[in-house]
C-alpha positions in Angstrom: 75.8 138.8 108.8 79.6 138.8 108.6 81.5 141.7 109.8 82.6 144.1 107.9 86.4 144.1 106.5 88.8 145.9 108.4 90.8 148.8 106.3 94.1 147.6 105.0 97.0 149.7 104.3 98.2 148.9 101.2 101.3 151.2 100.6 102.6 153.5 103.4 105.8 156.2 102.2 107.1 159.5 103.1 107.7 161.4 100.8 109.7 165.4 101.0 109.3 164.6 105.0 105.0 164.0 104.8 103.6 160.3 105.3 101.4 159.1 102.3 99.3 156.1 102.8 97.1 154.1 100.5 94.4 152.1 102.6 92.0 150.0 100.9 88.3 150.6 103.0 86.2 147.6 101.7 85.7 148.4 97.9 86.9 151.8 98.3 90.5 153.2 98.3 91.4 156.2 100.7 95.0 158.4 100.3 96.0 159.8 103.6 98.2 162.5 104.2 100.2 162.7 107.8 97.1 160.7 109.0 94.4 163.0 107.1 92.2 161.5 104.8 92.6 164.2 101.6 90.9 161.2 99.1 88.4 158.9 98.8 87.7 157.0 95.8 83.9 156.5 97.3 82.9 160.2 97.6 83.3 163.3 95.2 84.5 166.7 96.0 84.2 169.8 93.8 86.0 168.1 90.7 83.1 168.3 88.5 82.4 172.0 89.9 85.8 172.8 89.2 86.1 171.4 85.4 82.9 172.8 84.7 83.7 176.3 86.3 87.9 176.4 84.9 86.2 176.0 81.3 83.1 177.9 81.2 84.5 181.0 80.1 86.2 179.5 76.8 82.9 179.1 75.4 82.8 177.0 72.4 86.6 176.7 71.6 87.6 173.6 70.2 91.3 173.7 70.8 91.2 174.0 74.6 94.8 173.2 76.6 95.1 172.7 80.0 97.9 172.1 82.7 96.4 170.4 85.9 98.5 170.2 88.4 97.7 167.3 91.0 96.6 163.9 89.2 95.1 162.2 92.8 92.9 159.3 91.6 92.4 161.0 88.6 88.9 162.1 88.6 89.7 165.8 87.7 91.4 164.7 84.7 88.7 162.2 83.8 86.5 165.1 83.8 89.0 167.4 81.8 89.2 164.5 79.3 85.5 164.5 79.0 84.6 168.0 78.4 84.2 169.2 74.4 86.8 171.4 73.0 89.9 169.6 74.8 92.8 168.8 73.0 95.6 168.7 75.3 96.1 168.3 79.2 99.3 168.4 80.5 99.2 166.8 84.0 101.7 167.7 86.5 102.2 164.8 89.8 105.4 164.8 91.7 104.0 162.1 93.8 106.1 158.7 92.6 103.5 157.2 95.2 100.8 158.2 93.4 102.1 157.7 90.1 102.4 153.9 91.4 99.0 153.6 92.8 97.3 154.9 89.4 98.7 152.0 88.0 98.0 149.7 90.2 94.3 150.7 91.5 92.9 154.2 90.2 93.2 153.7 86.7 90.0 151.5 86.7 88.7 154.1 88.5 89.1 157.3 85.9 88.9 154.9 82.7 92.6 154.8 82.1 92.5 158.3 81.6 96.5 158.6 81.7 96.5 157.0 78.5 94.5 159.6 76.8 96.8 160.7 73.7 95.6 164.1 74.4 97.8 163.6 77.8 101.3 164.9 78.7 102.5 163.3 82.0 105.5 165.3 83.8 106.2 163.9 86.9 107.6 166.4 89.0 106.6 169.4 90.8 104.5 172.6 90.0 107.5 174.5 90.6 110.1 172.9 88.2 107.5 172.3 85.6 107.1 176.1 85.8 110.9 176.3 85.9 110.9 174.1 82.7 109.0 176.6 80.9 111.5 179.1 81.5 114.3 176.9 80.6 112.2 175.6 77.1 112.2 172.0 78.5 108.7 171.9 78.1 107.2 174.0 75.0 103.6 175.1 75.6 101.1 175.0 73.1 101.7 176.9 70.2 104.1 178.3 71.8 102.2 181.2 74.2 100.6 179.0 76.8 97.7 177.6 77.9 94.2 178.5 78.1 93.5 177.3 81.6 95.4 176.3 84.8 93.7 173.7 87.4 95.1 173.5 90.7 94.1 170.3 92.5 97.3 168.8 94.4 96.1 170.8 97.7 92.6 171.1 99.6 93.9 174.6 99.4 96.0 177.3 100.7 95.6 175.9 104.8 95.6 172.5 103.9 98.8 172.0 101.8 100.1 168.4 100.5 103.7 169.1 100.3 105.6 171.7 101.7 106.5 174.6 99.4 103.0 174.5 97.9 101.7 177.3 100.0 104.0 179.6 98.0 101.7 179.3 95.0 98.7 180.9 97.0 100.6 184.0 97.7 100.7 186.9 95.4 104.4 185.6 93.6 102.8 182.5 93.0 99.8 183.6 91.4 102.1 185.4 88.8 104.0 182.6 88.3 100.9 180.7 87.1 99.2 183.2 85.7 102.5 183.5 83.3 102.3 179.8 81.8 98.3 180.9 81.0 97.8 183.0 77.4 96.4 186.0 77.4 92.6 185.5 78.6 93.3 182.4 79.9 91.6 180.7 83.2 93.0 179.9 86.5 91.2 178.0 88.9 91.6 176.0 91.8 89.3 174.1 95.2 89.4 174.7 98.7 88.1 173.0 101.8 87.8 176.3 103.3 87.0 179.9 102.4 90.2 181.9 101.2 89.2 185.8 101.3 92.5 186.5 101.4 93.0 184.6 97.8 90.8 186.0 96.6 91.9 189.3 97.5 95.3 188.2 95.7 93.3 187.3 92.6 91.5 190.2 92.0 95.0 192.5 92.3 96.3 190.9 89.5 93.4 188.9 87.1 90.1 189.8 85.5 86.7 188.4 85.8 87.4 186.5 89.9 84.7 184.7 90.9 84.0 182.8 94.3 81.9 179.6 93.8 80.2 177.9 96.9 79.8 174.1 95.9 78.1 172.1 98.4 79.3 168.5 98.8 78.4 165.8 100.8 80.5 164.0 102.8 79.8 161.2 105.6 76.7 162.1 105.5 76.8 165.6 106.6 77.0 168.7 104.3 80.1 170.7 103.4 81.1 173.6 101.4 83.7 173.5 98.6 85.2 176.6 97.2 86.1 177.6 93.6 88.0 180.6 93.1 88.1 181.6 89.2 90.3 184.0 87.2 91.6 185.0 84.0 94.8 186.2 83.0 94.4 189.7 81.3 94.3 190.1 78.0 97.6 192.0 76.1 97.3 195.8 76.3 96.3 197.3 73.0 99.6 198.6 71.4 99.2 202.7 71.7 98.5 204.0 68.1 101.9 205.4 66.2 101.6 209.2 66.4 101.6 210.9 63.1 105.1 212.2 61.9 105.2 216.0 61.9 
């Protein structure tokens, strides 16, 4: 029996000051971050959880829009692309690293899913793609935003994959997203470990948060996922014009 191959690193960059490597593991590609493997093309997290979770409470709609911030290897936004009622996902990478390896490896992977026609790719950050919105660089759909926001460029608040990401976990941030959503619309996002304190942030300021335990397995040995699920508020009622006297 020959022995198996040894893992090959097939692209190793720093990017805003954190090491990003891309190491081939037999058939399976792995992305590490500062020497932490954050994903494997071999093994699923919560994606599917997550999809199936952001979208649940938008029912039937047929004219769903989403921003999903993080592309990774794509698999979120495979699953986006595959559920019924989406029209429009607007993915948001600021990785150029990962940009370049979807090209190269993951989009055999995810089914080309970058070339959806119901895809928007903005390659920057979360923060200047929120900045754009302000600024009218990027127009939302039909003009009032979207109906759900899915975070998946972090393993959550404690495990961050680029500095300044942490600030979107904190009770600013979660305004700041909650803002590019319509009225009613979903926020959701995964974590590798339980965030009470998020959650605690989420129900301050959204309706209907919900805390979803997904179990995963990993190298063979069970893990826990969490969702964490909100929606933006719905406009007040206008108060009713009092009577003239």
């Amino acid at each position: 029996m020959s022995a198996p191959a040894a893992n090959a690193v097939l692209d190793s960059r720093v990017e805003d000051g954190v090491k990003l490597e891309l190491v081939q593991r037999g058939d399976a590609f792995d992305v590490l971050v500062e020497g932490r493997r954050v994903m494997r093309s071999d093994a699923r997290r919560a994606e599917k959880q997550l999809v199936e979770l952001a979208l649940a409470p938008l029912g039937q709609r047929n004219d769903i829009s989403i921003v999903l911030a993080g592309l990774g290897m794509g698999f979120t936004l495979r699953a986006l692309l595959d559920a019924p009622g989406v029209v429009r996902v607007d993915v948001v990478e600021a990785s150029a690293g990962v940009l370049e390896w979807e090209a190269r490896h993951f989009a055999g992977l995810n089914g080309d899913a970058l070339k959806d026609p119901r895809v928007k790719l903005h390659a920057m950050d979360l923060a200047a793609f929120l900045k754009s919105l302000r600024t009218k660089a990027v127009e939302p759909p039909a003009g009032d935003g979207w109906l759900a926001l899915v975070l998946d460029m972090d393993e959550g608040p404690a495990l961050v994959s680029r500095p300044g990401n942490e600030a979107f976990y904190e009770d600013e941030g979660i305004e700041r997203l909650e803002a590019a959503l319509r009225p009613g619309g979903v926020l959701a996002l995964w974590s590798a470990t339980r965030e009470p304190a998020l959650l605690q942030r989420m129900h301050a300021r959204m309706k209907n948060v919900a805390e979803i335990v997904v179990p995963v397995d990993l190298d063979d040995k069970s893990n826990l996922d969490y969702v964490y699920r909100g929606r933006r508020p719905p406009n007040p009622l206008a108060e009713p014009k009092k009577p003239l006297n």
